[in-house]
PDB file with SEQRES, HELIX, SHEET and CRYST1 records, atoms N, CA, C and O in Angstrom:
SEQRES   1 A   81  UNK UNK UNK UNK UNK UNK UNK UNK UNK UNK UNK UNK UNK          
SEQRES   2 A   81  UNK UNK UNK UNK UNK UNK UNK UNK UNK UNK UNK UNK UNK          
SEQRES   3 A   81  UNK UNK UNK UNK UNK UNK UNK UNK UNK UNK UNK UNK UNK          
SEQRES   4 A   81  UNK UNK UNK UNK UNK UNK UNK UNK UNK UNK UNK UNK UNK          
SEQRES   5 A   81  UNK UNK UNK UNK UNK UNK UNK UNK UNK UNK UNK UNK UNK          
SEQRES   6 A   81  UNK UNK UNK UNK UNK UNK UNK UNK UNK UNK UNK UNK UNK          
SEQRES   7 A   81  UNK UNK UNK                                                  
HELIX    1 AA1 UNK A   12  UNK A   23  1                                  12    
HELIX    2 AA2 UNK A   32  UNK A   44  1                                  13    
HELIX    3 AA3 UNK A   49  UNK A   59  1                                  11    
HELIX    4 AA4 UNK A   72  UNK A   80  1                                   9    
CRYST1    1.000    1.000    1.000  90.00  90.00  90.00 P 1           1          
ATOM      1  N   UNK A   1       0.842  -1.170   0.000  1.00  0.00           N  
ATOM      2  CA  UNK A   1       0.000   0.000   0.000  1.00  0.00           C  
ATOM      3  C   UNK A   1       0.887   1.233   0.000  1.00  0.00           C  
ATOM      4  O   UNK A   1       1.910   1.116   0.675  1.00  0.00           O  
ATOM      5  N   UNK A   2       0.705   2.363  -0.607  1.00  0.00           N  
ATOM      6  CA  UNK A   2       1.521   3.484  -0.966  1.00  0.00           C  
ATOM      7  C   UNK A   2       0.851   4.406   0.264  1.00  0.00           C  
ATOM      8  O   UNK A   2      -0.340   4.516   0.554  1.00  0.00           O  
ATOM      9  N   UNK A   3       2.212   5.133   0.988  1.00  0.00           N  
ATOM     10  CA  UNK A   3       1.930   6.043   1.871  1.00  0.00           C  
ATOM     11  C   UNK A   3       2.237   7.601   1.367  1.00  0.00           C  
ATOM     12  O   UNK A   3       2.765   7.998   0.328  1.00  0.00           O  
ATOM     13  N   UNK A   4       1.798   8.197   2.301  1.00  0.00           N  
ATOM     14  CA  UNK A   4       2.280   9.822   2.052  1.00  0.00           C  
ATOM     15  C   UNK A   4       2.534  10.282   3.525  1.00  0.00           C  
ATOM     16  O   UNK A   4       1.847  10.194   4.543  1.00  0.00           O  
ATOM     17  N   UNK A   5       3.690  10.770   3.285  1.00  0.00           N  
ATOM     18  CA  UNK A   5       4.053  11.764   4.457  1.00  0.00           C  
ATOM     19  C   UNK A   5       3.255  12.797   4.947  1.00  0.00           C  
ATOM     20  O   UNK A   5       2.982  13.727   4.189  1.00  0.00           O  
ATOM     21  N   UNK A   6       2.704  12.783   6.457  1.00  0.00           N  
ATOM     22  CA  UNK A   6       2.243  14.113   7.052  1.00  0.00           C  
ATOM     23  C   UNK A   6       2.825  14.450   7.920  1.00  0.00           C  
ATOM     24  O   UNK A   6       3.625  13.722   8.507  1.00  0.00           O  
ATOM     25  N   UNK A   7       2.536  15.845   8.283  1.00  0.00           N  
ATOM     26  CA  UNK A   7       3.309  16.500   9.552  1.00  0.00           C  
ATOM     27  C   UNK A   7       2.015  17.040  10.200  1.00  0.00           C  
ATOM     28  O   UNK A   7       1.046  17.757   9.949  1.00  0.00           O  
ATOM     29  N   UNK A   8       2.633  16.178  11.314  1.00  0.00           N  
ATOM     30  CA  UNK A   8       0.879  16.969  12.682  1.00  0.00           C  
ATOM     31  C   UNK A   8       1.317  17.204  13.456  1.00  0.00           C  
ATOM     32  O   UNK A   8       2.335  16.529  13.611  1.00  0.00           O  
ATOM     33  N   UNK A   9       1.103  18.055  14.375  1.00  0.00           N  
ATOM     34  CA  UNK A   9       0.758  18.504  15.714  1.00  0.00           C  
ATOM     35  C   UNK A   9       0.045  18.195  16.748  1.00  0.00           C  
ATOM     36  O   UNK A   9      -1.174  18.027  16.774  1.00  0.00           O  
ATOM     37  N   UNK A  10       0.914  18.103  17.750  1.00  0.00           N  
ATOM     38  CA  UNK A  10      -0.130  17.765  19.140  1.00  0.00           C  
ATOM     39  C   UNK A  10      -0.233  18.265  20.173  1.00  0.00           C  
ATOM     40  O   UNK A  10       0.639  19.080  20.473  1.00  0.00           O  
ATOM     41  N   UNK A  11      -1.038  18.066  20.885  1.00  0.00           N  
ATOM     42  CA  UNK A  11      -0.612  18.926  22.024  1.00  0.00           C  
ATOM     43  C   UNK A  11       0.439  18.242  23.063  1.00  0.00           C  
ATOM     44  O   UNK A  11       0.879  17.140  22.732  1.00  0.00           O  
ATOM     45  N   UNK A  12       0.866  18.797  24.267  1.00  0.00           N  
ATOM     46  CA  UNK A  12       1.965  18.131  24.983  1.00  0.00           C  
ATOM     47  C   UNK A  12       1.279  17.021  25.693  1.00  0.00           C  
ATOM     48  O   UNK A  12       1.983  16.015  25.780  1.00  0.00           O  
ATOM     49  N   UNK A  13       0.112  16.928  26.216  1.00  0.00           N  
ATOM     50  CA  UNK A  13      -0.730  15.823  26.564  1.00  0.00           C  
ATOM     51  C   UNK A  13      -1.087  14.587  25.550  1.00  0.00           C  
ATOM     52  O   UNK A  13      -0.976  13.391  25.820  1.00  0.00           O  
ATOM     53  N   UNK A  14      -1.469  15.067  24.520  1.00  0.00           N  
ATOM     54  CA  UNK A  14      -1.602  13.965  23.280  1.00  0.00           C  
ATOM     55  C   UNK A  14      -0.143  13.166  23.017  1.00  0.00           C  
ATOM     56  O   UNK A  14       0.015  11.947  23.094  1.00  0.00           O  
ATOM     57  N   UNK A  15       0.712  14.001  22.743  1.00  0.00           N  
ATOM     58  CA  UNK A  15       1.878  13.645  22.779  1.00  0.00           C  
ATOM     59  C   UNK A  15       2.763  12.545  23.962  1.00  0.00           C  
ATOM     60  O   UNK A  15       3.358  11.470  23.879  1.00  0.00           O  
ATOM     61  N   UNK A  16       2.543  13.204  24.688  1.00  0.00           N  
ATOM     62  CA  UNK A  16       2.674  12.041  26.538  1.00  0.00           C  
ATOM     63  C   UNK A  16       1.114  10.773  26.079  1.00  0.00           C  
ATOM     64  O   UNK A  16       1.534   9.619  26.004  1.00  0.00           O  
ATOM     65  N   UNK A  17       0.381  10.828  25.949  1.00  0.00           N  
ATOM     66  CA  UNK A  17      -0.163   9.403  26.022  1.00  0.00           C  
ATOM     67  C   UNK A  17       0.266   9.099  24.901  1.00  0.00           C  
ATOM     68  O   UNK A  17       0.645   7.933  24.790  1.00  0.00           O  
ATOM     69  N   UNK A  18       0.354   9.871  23.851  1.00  0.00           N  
ATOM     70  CA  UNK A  18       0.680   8.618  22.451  1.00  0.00           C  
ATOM     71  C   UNK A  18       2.637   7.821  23.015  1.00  0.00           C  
ATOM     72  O   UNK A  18       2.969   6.667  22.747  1.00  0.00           O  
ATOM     73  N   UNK A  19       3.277   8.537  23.547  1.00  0.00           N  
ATOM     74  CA  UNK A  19       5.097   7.882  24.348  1.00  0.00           C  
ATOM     75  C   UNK A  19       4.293   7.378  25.224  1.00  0.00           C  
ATOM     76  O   UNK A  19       5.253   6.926  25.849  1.00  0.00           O  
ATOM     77  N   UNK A  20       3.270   6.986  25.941  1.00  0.00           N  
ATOM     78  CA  UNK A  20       3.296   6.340  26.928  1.00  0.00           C  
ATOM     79  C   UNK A  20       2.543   4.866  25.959  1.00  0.00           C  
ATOM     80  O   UNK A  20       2.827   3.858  26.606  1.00  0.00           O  
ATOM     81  N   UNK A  21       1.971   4.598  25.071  1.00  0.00           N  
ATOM     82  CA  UNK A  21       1.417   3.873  24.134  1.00  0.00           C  
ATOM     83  C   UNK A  21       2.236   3.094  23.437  1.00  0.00           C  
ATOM     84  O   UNK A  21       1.977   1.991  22.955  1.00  0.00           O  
ATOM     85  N   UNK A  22       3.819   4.045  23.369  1.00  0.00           N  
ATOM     86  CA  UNK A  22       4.319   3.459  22.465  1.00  0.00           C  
ATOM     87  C   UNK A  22       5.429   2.454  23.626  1.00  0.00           C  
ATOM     88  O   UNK A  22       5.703   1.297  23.309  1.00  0.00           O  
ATOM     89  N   UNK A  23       5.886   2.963  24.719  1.00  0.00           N  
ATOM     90  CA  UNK A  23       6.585   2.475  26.017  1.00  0.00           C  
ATOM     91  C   UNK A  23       5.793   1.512  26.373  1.00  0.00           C  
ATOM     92  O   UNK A  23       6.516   0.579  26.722  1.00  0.00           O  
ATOM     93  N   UNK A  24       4.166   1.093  26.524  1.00  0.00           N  
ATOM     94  CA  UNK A  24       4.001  -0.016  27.015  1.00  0.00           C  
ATOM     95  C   UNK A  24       3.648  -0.886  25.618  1.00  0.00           C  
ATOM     96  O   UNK A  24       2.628  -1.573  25.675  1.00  0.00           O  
ATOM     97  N   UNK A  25       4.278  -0.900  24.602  1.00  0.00           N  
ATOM     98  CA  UNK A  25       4.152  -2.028  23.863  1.00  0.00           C  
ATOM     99  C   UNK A  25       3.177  -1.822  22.736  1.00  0.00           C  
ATOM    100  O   UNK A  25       3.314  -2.073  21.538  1.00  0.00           O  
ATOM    101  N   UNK A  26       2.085  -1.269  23.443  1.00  0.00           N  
ATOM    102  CA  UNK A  26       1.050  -0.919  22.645  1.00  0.00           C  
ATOM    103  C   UNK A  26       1.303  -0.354  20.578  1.00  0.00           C  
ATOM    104  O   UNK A  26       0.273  -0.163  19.931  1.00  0.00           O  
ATOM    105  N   UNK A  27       1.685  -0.306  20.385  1.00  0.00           N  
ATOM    106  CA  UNK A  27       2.304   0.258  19.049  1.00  0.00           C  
ATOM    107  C   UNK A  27       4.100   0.053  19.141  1.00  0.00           C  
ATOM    108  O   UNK A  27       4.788  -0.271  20.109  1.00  0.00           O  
ATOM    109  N   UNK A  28       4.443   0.337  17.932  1.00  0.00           N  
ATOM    110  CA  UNK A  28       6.514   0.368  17.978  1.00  0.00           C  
ATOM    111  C   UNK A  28       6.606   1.722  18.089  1.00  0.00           C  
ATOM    112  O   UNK A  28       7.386   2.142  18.944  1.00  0.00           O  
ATOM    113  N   UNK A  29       5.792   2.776  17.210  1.00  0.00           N  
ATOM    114  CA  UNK A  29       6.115   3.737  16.820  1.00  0.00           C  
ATOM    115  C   UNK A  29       5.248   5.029  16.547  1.00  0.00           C  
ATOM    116  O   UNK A  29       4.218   4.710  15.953  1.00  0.00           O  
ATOM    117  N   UNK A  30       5.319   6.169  16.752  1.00  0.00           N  
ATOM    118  CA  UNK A  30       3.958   7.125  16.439  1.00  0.00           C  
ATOM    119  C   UNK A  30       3.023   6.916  15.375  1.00  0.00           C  
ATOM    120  O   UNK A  30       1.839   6.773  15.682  1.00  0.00           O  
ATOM    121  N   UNK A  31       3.580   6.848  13.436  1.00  0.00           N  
ATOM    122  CA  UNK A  31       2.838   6.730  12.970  1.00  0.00           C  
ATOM    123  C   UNK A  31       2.314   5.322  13.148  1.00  0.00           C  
ATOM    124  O   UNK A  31       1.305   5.345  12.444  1.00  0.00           O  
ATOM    125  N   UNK A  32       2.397   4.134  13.658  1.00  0.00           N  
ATOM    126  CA  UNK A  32       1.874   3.182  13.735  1.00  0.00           C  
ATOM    127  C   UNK A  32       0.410   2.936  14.328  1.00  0.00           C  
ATOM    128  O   UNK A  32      -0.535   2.273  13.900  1.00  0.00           O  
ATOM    129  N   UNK A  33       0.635   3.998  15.881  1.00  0.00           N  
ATOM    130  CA  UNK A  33      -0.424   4.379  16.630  1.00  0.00           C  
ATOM    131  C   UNK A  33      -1.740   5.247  16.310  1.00  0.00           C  
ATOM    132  O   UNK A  33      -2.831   5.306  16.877  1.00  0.00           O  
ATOM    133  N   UNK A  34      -0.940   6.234  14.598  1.00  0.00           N  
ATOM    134  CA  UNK A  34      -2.140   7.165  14.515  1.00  0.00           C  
ATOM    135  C   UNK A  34      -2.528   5.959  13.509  1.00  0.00           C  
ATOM    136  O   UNK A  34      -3.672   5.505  13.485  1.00  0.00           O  
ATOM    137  N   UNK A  35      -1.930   5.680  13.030  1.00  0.00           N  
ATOM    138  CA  UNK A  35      -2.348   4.521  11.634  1.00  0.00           C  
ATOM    139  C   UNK A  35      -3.554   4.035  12.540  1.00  0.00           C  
ATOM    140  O   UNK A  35      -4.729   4.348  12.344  1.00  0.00           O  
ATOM    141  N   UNK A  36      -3.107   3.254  13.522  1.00  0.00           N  
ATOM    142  CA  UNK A  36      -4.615   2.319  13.820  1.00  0.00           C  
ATOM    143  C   UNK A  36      -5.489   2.995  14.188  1.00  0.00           C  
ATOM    144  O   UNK A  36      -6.588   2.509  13.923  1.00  0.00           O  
ATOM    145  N   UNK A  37      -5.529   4.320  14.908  1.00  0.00           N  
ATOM    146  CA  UNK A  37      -6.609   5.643  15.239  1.00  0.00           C  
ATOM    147  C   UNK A  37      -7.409   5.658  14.377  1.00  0.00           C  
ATOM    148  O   UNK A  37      -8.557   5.268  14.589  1.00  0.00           O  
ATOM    149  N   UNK A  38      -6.985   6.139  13.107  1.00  0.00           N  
ATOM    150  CA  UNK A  38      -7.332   6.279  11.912  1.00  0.00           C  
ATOM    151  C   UNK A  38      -8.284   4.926  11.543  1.00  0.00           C  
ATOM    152  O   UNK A  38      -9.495   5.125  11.444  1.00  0.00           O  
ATOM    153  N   UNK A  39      -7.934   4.002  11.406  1.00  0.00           N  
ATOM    154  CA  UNK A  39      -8.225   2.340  11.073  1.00  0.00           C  
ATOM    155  C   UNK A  39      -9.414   2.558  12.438  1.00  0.00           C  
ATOM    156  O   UNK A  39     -10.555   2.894  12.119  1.00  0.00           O  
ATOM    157  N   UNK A  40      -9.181   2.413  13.495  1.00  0.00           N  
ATOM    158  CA  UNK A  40     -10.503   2.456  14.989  1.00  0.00           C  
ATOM    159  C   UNK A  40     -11.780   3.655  14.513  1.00  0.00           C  
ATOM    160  O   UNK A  40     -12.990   3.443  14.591  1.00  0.00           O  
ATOM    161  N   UNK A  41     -11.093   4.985  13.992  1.00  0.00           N  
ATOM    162  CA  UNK A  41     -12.284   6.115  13.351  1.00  0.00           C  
ATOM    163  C   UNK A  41     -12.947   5.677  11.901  1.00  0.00           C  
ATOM    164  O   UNK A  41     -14.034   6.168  11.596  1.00  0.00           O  
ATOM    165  N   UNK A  42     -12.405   4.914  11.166  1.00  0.00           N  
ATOM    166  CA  UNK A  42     -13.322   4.767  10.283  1.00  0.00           C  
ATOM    167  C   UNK A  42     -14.251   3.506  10.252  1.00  0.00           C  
ATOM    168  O   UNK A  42     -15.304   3.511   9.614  1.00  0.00           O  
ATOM    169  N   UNK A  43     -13.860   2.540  10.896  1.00  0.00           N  
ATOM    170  CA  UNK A  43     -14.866   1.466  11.267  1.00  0.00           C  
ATOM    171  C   UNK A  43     -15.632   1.999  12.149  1.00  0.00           C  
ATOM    172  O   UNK A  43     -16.597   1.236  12.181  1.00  0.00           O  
ATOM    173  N   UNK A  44     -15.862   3.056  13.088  1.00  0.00           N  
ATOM    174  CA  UNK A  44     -16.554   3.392  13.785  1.00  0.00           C  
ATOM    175  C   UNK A  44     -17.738   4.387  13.140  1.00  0.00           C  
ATOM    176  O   UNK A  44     -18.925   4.506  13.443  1.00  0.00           O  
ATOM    177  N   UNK A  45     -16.944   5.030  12.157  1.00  0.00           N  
ATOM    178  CA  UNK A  45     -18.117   5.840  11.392  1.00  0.00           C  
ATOM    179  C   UNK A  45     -19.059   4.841  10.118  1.00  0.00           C  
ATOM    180  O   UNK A  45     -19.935   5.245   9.353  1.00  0.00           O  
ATOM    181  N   UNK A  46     -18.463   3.390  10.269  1.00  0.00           N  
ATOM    182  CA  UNK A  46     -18.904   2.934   9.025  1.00  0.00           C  
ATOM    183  C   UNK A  46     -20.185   2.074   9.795  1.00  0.00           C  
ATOM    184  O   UNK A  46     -21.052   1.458   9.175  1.00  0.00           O  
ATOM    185  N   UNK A  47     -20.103   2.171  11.179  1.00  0.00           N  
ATOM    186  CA  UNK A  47     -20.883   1.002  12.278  1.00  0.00           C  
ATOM    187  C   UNK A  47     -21.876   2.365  12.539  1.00  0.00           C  
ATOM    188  O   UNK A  47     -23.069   2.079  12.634  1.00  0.00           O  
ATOM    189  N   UNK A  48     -21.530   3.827  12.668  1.00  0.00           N  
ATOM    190  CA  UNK A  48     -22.347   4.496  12.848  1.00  0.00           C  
ATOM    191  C   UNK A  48     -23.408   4.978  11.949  1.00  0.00           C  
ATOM    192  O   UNK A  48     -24.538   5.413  12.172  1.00  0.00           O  
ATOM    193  N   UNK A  49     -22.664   4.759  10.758  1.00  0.00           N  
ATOM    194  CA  UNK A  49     -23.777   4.694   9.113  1.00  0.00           C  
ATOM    195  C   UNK A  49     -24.523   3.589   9.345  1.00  0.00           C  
ATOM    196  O   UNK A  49     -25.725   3.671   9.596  1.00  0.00           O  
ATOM    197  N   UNK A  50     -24.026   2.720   9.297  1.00  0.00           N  
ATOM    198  CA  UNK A  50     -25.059   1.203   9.506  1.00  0.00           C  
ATOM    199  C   UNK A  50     -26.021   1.358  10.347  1.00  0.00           C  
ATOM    200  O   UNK A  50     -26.912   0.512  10.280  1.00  0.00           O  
ATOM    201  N   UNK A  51     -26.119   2.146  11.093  1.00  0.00           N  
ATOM    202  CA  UNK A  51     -26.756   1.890  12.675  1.00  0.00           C  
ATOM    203  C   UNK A  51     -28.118   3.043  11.841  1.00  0.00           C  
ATOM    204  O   UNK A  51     -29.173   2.738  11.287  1.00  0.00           O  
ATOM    205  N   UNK A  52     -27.415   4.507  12.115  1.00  0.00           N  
ATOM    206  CA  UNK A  52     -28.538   5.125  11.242  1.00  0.00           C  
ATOM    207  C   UNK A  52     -29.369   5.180   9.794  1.00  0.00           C  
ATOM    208  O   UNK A  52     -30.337   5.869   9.473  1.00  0.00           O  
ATOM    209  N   UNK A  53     -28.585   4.149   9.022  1.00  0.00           N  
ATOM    210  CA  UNK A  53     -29.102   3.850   8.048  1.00  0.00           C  
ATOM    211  C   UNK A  53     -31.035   2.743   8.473  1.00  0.00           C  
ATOM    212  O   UNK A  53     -32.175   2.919   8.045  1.00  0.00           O  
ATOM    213  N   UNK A  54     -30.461   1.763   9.420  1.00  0.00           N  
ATOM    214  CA  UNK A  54     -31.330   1.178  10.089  1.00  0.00           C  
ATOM    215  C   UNK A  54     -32.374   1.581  10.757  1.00  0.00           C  
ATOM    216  O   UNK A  54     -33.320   0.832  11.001  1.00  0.00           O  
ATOM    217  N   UNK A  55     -32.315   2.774  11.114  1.00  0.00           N  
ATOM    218  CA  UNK A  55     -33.211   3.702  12.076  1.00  0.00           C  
ATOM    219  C   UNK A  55     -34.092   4.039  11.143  1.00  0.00           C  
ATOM    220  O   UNK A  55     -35.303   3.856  11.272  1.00  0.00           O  
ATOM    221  N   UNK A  56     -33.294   4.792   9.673  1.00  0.00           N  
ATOM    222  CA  UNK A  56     -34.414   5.663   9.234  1.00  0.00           C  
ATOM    223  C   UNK A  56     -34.984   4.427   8.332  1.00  0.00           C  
ATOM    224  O   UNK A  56     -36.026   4.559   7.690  1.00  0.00           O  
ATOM    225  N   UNK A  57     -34.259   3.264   8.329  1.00  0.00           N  
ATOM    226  CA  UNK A  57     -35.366   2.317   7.264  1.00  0.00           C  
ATOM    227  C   UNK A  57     -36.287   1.804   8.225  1.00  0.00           C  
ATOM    228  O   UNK A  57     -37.341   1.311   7.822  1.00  0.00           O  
ATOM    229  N   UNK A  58     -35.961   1.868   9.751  1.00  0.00           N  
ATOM    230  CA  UNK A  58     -37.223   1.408  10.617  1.00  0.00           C  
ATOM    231  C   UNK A  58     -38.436   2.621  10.565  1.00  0.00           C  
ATOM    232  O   UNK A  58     -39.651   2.443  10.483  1.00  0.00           O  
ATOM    233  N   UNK A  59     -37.721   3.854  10.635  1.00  0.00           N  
ATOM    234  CA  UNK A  59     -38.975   4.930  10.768  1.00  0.00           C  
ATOM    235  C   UNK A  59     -39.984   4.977   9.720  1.00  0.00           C  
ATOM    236  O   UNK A  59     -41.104   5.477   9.830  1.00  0.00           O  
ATOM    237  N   UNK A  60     -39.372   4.282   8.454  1.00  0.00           N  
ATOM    238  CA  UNK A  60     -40.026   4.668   6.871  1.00  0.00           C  
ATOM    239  C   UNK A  60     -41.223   3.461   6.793  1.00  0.00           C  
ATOM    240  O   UNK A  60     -42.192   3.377   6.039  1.00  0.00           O  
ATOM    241  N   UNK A  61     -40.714   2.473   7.989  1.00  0.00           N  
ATOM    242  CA  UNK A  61     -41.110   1.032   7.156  1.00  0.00           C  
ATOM    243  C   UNK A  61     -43.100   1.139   7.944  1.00  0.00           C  
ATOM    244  O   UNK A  61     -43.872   0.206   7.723  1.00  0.00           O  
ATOM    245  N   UNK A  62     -43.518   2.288   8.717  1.00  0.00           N  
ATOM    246  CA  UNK A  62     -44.514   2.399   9.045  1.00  0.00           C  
ATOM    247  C   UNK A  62     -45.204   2.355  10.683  1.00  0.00           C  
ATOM    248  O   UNK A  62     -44.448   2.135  11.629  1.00  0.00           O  
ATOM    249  N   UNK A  63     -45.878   2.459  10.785  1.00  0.00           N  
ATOM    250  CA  UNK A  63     -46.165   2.511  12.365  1.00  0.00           C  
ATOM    251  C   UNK A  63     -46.057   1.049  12.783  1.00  0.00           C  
ATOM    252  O   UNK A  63     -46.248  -0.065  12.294  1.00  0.00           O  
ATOM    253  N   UNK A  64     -45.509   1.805  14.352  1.00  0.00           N  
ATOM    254  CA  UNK A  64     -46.024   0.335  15.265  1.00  0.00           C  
ATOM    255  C   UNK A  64     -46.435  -0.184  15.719  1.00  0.00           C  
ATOM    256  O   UNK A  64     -47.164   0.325  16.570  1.00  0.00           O  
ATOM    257  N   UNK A  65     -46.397  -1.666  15.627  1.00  0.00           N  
ATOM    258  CA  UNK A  65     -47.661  -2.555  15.855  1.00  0.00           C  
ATOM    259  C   UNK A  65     -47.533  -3.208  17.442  1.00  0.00           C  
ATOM    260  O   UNK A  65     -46.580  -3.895  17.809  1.00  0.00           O  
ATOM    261  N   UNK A  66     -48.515  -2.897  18.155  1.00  0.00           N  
ATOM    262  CA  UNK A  66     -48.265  -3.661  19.499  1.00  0.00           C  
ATOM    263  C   UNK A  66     -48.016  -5.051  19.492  1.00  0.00           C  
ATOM    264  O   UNK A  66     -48.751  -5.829  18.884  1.00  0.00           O  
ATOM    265  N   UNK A  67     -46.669  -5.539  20.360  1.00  0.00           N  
ATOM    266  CA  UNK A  67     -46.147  -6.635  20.783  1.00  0.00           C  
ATOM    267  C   UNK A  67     -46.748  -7.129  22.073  1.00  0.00           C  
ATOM    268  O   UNK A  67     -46.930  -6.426  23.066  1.00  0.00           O  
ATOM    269  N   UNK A  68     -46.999  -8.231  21.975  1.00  0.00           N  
ATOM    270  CA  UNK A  68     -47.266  -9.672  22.931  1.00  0.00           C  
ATOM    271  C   UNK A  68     -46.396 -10.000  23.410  1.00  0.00           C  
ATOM    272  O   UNK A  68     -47.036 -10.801  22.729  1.00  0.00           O  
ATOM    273  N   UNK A  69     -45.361 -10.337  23.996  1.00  0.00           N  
ATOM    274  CA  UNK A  69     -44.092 -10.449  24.715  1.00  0.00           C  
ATOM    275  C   UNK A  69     -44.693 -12.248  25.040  1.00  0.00           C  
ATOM    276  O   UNK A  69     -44.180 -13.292  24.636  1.00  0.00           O  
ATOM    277  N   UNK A  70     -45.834 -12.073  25.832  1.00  0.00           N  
ATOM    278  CA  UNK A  70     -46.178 -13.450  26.286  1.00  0.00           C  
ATOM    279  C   UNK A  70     -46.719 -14.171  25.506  1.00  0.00           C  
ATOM    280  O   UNK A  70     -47.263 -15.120  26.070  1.00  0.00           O  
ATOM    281  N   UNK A  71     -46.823 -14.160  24.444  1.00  0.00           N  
ATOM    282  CA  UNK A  71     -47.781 -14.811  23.102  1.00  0.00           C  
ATOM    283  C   UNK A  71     -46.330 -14.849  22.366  1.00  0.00           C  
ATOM    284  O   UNK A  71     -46.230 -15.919  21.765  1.00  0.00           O  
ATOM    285  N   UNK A  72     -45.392 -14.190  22.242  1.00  0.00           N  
ATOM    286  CA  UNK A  72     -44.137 -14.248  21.738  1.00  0.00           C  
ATOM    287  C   UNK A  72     -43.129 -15.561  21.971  1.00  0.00           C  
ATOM    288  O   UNK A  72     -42.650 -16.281  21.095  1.00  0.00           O  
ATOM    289  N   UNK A  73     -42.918 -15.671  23.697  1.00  0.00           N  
ATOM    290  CA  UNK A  73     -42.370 -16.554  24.767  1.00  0.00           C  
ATOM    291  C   UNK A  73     -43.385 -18.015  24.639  1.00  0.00           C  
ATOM    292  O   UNK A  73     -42.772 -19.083  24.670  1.00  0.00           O  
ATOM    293  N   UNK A  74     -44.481 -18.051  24.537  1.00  0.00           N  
ATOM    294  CA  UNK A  74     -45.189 -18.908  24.232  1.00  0.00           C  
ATOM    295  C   UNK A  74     -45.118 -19.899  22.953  1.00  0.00           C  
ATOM    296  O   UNK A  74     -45.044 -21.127  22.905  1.00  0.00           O  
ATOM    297  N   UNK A  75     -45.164 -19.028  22.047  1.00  0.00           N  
ATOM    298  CA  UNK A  75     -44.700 -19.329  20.545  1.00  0.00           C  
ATOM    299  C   UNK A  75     -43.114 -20.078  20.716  1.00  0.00           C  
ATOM    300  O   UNK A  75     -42.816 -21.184  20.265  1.00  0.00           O  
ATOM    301  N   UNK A  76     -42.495 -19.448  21.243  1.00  0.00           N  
ATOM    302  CA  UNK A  76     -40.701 -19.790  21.448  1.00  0.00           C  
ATOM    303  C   UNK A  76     -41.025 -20.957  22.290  1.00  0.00           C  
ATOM    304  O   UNK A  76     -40.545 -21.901  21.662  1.00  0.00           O  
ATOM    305  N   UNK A  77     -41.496 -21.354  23.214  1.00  0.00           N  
ATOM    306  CA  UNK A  77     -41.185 -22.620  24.398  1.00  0.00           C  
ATOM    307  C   UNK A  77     -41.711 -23.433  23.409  1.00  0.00           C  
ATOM    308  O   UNK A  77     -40.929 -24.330  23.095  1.00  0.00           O  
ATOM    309  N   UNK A  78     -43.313 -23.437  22.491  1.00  0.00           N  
ATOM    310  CA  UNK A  78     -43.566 -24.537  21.322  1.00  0.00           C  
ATOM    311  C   UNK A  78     -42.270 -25.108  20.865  1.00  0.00           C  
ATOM    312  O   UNK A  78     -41.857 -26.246  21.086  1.00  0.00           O  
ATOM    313  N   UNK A  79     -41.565 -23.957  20.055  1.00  0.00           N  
ATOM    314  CA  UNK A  79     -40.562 -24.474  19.039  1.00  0.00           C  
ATOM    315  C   UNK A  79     -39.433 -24.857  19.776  1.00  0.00           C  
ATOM    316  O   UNK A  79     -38.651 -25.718  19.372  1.00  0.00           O  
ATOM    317  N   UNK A  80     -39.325 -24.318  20.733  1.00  0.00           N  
ATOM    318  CA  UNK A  80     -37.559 -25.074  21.115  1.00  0.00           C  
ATOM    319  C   UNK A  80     -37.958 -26.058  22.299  1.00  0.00           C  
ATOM    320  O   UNK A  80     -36.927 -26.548  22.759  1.00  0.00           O  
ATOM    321  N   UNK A  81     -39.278 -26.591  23.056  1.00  0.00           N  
ATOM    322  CA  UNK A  81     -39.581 -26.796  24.015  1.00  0.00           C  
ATOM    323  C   UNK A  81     -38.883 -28.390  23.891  1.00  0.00           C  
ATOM    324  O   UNK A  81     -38.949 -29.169  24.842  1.00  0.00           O  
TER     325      UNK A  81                                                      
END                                                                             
């Protein structure tokens, strides 16, 4: 995979946990640590699309219908009983 060089900034706190990340093992090296940041933020925005994608296909799909919980549990002890 082809990289590109960046130059970032941190603050002196960001900086102390990312050396303390890299001292307990956790990563070898800085860019290694933002690498997986990066890799942890976009699966997280791709789980957060999924999630609201789901919402608004639940809101579209029409009103709701009252649940039986005990007619539900009933049905379930039949089949797995």
């Amino acid at each position: 995979m082809a990289t590109v060089r960046k130059s970032i900034t941190l603050t002196v706190q960001q900086d102390a946990w990312l050396a303390a990340q890299i001292e307990a093992g956790s990563y070898t090296n800085d860019s290694e640590a933002i690498r997986d940041l990066i890799r942890r933020a976009q699966e997280r925005s791709v789980e957060v699309e999924t999630i609201c994608q789901a919402l608004i296909e639940g809101e579209q799909s029409g009103a709701a219908e009252p649940f039986d919980f005990s007619a539900f549990k009933r049905r379930k002890s039949v089949q797995h009983g």
